[in-house]
N, C-alpha and C positions, 0 to 999 in steps of 0.2 A: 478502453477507458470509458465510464459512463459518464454521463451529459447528466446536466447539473438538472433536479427538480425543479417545477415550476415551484415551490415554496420557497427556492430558495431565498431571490428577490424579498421574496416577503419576511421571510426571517431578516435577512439582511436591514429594512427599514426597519423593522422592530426594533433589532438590535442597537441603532444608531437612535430612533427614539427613544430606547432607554436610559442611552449613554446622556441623548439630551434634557430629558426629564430628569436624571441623577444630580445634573449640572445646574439645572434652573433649581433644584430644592438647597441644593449646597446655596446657591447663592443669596437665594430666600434666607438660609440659614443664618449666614454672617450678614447680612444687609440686618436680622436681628437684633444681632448681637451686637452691632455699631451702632443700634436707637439703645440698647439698655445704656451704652454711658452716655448717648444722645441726652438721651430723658431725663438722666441722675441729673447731669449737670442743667438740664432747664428747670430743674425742679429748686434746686441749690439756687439760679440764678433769682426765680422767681421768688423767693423765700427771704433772700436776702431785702431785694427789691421792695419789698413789701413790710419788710421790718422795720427797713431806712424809712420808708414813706411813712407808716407810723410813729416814728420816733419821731420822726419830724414833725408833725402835726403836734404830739406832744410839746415840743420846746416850743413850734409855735405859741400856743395856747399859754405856756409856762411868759412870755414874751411881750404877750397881751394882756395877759394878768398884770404882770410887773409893770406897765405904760397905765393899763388903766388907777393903780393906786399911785401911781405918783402925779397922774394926773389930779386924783381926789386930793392930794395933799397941797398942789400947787393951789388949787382952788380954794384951798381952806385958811390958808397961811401964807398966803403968796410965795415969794420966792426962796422958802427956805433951801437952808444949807440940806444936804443926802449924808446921813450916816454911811459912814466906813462898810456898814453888814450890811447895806440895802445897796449900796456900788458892789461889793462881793460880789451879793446875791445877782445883781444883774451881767455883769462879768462872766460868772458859771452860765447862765441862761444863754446869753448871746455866742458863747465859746459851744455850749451845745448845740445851738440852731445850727452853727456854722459847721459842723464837724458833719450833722444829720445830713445837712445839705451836699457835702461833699462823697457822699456815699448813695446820691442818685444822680451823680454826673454818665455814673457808663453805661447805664441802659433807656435814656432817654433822648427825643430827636434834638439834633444840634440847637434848632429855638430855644426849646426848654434848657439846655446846659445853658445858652448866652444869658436866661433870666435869673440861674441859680447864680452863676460868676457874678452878675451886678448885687443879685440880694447879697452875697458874701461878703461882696467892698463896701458894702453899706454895714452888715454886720460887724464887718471888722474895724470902720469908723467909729461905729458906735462900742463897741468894746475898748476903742484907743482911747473914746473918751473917760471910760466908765474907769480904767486904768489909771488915765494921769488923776481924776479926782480922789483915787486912792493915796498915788502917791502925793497928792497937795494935801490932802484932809491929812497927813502921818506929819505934815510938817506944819500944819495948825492950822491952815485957810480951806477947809471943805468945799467940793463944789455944788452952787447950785440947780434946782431942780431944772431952773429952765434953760439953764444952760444943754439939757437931753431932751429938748422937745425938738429941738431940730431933725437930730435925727431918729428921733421915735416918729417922726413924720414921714418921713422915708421909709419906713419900716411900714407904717400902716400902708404907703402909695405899693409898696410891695404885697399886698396880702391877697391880691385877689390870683398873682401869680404864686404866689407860694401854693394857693390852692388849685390852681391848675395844673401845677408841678407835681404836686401828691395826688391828683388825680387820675393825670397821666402813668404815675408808678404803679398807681392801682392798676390802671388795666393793663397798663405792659404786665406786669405779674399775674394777670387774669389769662391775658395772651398767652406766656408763657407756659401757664399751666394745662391751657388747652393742646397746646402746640403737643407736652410733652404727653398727654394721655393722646391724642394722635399718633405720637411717634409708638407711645406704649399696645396701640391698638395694633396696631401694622408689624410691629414684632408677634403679636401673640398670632394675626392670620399669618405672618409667614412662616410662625415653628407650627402652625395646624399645616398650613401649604407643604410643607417639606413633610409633614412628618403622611402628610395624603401620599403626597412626590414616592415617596419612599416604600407606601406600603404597595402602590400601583406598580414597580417595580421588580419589588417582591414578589407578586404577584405575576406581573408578565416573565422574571426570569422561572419562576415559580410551573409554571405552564411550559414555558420553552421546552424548559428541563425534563418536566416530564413525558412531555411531546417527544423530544430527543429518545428520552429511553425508552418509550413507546414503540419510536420506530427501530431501536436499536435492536430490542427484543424480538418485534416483528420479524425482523433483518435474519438474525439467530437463528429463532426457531424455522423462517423459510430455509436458511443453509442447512441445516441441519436436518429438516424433510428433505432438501436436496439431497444427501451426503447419505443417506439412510432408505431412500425411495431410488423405483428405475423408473429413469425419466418417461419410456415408453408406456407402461402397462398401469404404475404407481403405486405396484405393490412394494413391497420390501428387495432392495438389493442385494448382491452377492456380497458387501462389507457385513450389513445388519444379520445375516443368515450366520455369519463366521463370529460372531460378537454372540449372537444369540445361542447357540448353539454348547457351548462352553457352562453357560448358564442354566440351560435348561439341563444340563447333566449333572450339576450339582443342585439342582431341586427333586431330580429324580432319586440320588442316590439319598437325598436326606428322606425323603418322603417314601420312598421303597413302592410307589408307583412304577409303568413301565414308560418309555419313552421312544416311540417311533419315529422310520424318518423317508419319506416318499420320494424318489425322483421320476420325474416326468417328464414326459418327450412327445411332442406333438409329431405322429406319425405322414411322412413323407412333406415336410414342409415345404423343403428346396422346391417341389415341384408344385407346390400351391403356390411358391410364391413367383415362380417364372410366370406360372400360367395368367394369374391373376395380378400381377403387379408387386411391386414393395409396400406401395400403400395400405392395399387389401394386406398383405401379412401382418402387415404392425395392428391393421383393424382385430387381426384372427388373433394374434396372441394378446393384447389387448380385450380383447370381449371375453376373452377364453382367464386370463387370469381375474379378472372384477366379477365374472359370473364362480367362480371356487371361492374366490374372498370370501361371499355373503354365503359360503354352506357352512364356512368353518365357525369354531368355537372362539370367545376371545380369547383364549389360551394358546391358540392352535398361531401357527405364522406361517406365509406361504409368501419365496421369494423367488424373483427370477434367477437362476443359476446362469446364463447364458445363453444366448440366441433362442431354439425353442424351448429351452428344458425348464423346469420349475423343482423346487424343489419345497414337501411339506414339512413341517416341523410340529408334530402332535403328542405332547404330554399327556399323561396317562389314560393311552392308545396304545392297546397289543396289537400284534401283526393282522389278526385276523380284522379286527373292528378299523383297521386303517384300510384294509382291501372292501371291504364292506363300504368305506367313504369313498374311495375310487370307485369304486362301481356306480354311486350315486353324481359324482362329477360329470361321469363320460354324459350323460343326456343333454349337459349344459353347452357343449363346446358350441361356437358360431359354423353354421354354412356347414352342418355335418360331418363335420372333421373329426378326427379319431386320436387318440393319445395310448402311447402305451407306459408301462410303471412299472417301478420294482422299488418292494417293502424292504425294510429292515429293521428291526428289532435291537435298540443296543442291549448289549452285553453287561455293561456297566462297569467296565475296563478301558475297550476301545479309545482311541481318540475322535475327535470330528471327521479327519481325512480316512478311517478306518470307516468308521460306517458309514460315509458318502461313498467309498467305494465299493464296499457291499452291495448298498441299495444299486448304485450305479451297473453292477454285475447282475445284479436281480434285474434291471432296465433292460441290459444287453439281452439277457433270455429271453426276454417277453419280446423285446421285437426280430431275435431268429425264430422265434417258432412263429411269427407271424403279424406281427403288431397287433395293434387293438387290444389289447392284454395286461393283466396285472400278472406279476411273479415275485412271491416272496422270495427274501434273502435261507437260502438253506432247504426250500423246497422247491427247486427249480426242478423237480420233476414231477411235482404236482403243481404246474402253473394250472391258474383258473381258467375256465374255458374263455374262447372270443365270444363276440358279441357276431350274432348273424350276418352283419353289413362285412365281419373281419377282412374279409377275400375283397372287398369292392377299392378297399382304400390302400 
């Protein structure tokens, strides 16, 4: 079982800060989305607020107006009687101050409400009075002017609170409005926050993932040099030689080139490899296959068949131009070691194990008559001569 990579820790916090990045934009997200009816409603609040405080100032003024002309007429005529339509009019006035007023009780500090409750009772006095002189003027005794200086006096000792009342509503509504383009501000950086939150995410699983299949591929293609290469020499294995070999016969037959096929035997190895160790063998076949690799074509494939044997695989290569390659191999071998070979020619019939065992028969010939030696498949009586050293090895 393999032990875990040092990445993996590291993936692993990754992994858990992204989970925690995902969570902090989510909540950026809805912390948003709880200032939009935040805001509506401070905006509503302040709006209102600001209307009442208006309105009030108006009936105010409307209030001031009506005290100041009955003031001019007291002065002018003394105490006369008030028409029916000048009680009216002051009735509607005092009914509206009073109603304006009760519409900035809730968003003002409790002082302020206590001052608004007494202007009302005062309002409302003065309205009880404006009332009964209706009803007496309907039954023929009007009332007089001065009879509403009393509490038009009250009214004036309230004015400088009425104005501090509609003051205070101004800036509560100014407050309000700030408040709520604050709250509007902090929504818009936490849908930019999430929506950053988000794309960092993307971005880290973005990389993970391809990290992942980076190494997953790496992963692959190593098994599959594995699965295809001999771990020893790292040429091509006896699977790839059996795969290959099926293929290279149907290129042959479409292409009506010829197709050869060499096996090779490093001659007397058991005894090089007593003499000299296991190590040194695996050196000799090892040096011995990566020095043929670089003569061949990249057409050409050259696998280990088994302990010392190799075997070559050379598309459109006759018999003789492949003994002709063998001859150019033998100089390469490590530590002056010697190989012997036998050619073969397919037919273009045969199967693979047919002409492995051909070449393999052409093999057998060349090392009875002596090693050191090529022998084609079909002229093992004109095998090619040895090489001078033949007798030493």
């Amino acid at each position: 079982m393999s032990s875990p990579t040092p990445e993996s820790p590291r993936r692993l916090w990754i992994g858990v800060l992204a989970v925690l990045l995902m969570l902090a934009g989510i909540a950026l997200a809805l912390r948003a989305m709880s200032h939009d009816a935040e805001v509506q409603a401070n905006y509503e609040r302040a709006l209102a607020l600001s209307q009442a405080a208006l309105e009030a100032q108006h009936a105010s003024g409307d209030l001031r107006a009506w005290q100041a002309r009955n003031a001019r007429e007291l002065a002018k005529g003394g105490d006369a009687p008030i028409a029916g339509a000048e009680l009216q009019d002051l009735v509607s006035i005092v009914g509206d101050l009073r109603e304006r007023l009760q519409g900035l009780d809730a968003d003002l500090p409790p002082n302020r409400r206590a001052e608004i409750a007494e202007l009302r009772s005062t309002l409302q006095r003065f309205e009880r009075i404006g009332r009964n002189g209706l009803l007496v003027g309907e039954s023929g005794t009007p009332i007089s002017r001065a009879a509403l200086t009393g509490p038009a006096a009250d009214i004036d000792r309230f004015e400088d609170s009425l104005r501090a009342i509609v003051a205070d509503a101004s800036a509560r509504a100014t407050a309000m409005a700030r408040q709520a383009e604050r709250l509007k501000e902090t929504a818009r950086y936490g849908l930019v926050g999430f929506s950053l939150i988000t794309f960092a995410l993307a971005v880290v699983l973005t990389l993970l993932t391809l990290r992942t299949l980076a190494a997953n591929r790496e992963l692959l293609e190593r098994m599959s040099r594995l699965a295809q290469q001999d771990g020893l020499t790292g040429i091509a294995n006896r699977r790839t030689l059996d795969e290959a070999v099926p293929v290279e016969f149907a290129r042959a037959r479409r292409s009506g080139q010829p197709l050869t096929l060499i096996m090779l035997d490093i001659d007397h190895f058991k005894r090089y490899n007593d003499k000299r160790g296991h190590a040194a063998g695996d050196a000799l076949l090892r040096g011995a296959a990566q020095a043929w690799a670089k003569q061949l074509r990249p057409t050409d494939l050259i696998a280990r068949y088994g302990g010392e044997e190799f075997t070559l695989v050379l598309p459109a290569c006759n018999e003789d131009q492949a003994a002709q390659l063998v001859d150019r191999l033998r100089p390469l071998m490590p530590d002056r070691q010697t190989f012997s070979a036998g050619v073969a020619a397919w037919d273009g019939e045969e199967t693979t194990n047919e002409l492995v065992q051909r070449a393999d028969r052409a093999l057998l010939q060349a090392k009875k008559r002596g090693r050191n030696r090529t022998t084609i498949a079909g002229r093992e009586l004109q095998a090619t001569l040895p090489l001078e050293n033949a007798g030493a090895r």
